[in-house]
C-alpha positions as CSV (number, residue, x, y, z in Angstrom):
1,X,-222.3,19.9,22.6
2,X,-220.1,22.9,24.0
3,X,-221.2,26.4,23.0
4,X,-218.2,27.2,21.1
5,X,-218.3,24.0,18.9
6,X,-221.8,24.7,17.9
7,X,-220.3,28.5,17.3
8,X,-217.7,26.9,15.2
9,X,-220.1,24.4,13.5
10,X,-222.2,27.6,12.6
11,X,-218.7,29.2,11.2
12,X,-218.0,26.0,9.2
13,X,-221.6,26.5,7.1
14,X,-220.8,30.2,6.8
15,X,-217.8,29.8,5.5
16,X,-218.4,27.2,3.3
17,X,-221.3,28.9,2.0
18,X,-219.0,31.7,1.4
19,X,-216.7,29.4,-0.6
20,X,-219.3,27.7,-2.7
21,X,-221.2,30.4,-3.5
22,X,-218.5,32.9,-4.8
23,X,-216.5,29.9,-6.5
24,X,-219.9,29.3,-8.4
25,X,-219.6,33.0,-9.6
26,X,-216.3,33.1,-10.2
27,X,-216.4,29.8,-12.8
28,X,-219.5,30.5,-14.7
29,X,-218.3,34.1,-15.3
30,X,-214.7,33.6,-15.5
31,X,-211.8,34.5,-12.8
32,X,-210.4,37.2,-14.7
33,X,-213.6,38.5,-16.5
34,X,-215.8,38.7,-13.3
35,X,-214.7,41.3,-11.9
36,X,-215.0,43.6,-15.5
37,X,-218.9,43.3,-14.3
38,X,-219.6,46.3,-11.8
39,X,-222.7,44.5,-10.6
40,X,-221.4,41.4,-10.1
41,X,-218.1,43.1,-8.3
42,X,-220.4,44.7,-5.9
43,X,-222.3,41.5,-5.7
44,X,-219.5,39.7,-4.2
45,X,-218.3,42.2,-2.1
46,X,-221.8,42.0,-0.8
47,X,-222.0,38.5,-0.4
48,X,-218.3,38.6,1.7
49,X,-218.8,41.4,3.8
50,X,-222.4,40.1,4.5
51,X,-220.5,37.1,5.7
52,X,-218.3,38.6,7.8
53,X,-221.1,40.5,9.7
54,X,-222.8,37.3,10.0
55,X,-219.7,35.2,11.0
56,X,-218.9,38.0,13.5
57,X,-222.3,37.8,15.4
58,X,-223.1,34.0,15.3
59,X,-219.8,32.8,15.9
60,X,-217.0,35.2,17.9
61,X,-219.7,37.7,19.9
62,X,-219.1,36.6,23.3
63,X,-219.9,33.4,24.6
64,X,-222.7,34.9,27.1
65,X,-224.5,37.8,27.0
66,X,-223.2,39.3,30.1
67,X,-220.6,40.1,28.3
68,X,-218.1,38.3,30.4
69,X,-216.6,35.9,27.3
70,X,-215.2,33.3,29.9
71,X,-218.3,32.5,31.6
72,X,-219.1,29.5,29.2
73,X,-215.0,28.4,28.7
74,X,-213.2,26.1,30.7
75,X,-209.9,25.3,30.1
76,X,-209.9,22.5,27.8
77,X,-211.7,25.2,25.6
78,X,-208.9,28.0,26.2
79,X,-206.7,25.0,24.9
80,X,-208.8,23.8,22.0
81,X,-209.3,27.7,20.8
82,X,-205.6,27.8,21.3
83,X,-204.8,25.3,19.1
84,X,-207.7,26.3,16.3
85,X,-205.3,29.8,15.9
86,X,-202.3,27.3,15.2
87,X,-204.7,25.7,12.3
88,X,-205.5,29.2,10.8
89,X,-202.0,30.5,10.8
90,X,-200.6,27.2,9.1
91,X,-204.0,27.3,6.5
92,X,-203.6,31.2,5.7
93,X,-199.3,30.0,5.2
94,X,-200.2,27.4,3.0
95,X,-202.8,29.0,1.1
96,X,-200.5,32.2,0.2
97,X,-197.8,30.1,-0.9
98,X,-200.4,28.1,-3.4
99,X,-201.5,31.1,-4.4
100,X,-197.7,32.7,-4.6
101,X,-196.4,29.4,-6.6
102,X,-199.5,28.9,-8.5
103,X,-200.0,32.7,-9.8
104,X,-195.9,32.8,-10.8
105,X,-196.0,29.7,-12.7
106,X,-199.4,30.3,-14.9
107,X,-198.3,34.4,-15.3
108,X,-194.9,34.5,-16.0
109,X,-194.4,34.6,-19.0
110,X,-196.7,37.7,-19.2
111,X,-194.8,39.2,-16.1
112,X,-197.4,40.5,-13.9
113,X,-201.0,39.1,-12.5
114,X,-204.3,40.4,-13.6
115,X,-205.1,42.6,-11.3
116,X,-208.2,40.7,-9.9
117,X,-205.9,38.4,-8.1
118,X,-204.7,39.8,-5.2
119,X,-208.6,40.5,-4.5
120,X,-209.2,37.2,-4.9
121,X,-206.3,36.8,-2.5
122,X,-207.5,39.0,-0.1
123,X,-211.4,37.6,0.4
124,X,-210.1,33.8,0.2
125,X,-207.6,34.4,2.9
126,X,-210.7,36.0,5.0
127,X,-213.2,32.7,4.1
128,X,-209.8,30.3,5.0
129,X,-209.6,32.2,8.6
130,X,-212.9,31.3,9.0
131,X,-213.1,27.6,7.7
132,X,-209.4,27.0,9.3
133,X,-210.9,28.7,13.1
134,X,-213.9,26.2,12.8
135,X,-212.2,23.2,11.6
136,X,-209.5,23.6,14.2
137,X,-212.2,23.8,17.1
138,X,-214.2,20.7,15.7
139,X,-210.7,18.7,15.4
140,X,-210.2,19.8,19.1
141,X,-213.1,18.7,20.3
142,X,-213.1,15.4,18.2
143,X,-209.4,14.8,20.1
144,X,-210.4,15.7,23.0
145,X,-213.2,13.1,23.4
């Protein structure tokens, strides 16, 4: 197995980590009402940032520690990574129009969102990035064999 689809294996878990744990939070608390709880407010920025950090140094440190991050990429990998960035940007376009559509539909009538949604916005884009990067190394990989 190549170094960078272990990395992105590694950003796969993180991210869906991320995902399960917050969603958890998020239903047994309630979407809008989480987020009146300071603790648990802090507790998820926690929990996202923490990921982040960890995402950052398991996954896009450089691939060797020379600090030379070609060393351990050949070219099919330039081309897989390459086509990973095309699966974020069309997971981070479809996501914000789901969450355009969806939020406009269920709050119109009220004329505005509670304003714990474009939070929400804001840290699922960040876990999508993630899962979307990994996914779209994995799916290179797979095609490439």
């Amino acid at each position: 197995m190549a170094p960078m689809q272990k990395r992105a294996l590694i950003g796969l878990g993180i991210g869906i980590v991320m995902t399960i744990a917050i969603v958890t939070i998020l239903v047994t608390k309630g979407v809008t009402t989480s987020f009146d709880d300071k603790a648990t407010r802090i507790f998820i920025n926690i929990f996202y940032i923490g990921g982040l950090i960890l995402y950052y140094v398991t996954v896009s440190k450089p691939m060797s520690r020379s600090g030379n991050k070609n060393t351990l990429r050949d070219e099919r990998d330039e081309q897989i990574l390459k086509s990973a960035t095309n699966t974020q940007l069309m997971a981070i376009i479809i996501s914000l129009v789901a969450w355009a559509i969806a939020l406009t539909e269920v709050y119109w009538d009220e004329g505005a969102i509670p304003i714990v949604f474009p939070y929400l916005i804001f840290i699922s884009i960040i876990i999508i990035n993630i899962v979307a990067q990994a996914a779209g190394i994995l799916i290179g990989y797979w095609r490439a064999r």
